[in-house]
N, C-alpha and C positions, 0 to 999 in steps of 0.2 A: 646728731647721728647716734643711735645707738649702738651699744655691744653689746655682745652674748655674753653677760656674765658667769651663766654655767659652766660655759665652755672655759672662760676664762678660772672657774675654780678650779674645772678637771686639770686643764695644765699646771695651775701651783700643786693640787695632791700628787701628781706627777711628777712633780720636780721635788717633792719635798721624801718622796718614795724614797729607799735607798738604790741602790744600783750592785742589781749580782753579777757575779760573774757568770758567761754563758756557760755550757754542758762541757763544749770544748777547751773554755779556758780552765775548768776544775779540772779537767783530767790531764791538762799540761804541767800543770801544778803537780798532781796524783806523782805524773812520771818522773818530774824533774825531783821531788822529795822521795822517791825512791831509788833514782839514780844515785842522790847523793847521799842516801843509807847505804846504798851499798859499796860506792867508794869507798867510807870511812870505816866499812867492815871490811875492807883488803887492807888500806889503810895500818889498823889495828892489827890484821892477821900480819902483814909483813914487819912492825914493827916487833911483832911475840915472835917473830920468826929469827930476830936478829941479837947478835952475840952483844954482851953487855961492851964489848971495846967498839963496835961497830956504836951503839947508843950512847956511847959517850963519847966519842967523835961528833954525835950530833947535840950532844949539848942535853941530853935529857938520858936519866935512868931508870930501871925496872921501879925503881919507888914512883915515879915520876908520871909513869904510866898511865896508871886507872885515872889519877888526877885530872890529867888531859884529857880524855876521852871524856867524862862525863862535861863538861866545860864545850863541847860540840851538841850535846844531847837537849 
């Protein structure tokens, strides 16, 4: 019997292709990493917002701050 070895090359360059993501799934990605930019800039804004005995109740101070934050980035 024979086979269509063409065909059978097309499906290995096929499988060996990589695999993108569709239009839809980049722009789930897009929303979901700008969701969570913007979280972490309220985040940020409500901890600038809060009094040094309030941030040391939670265990972190104004020094502590910036450190954090870029440690997300």
């Amino acid at each position: 019997m024979l086979t269509n070895t063409k065909h059978d090359g097309l499906k290995s360059v096929a499988q060996a292709l990589p695999s993108f993501p569709s239009p839809v799934q980049v722009l789930a990605r897009l929303a979901n990493l700008l969701a969570v930019w913007e979280r972490r800039a309220r985040e940020r804004k409500a901890l600038a917002e809060m009094s040094n005995h309030m941030l040391n109740d939670l265990g972190i101070s104004r020094v502590d701050g910036p450190v954090q934050n870029l440690s997300h980035i």
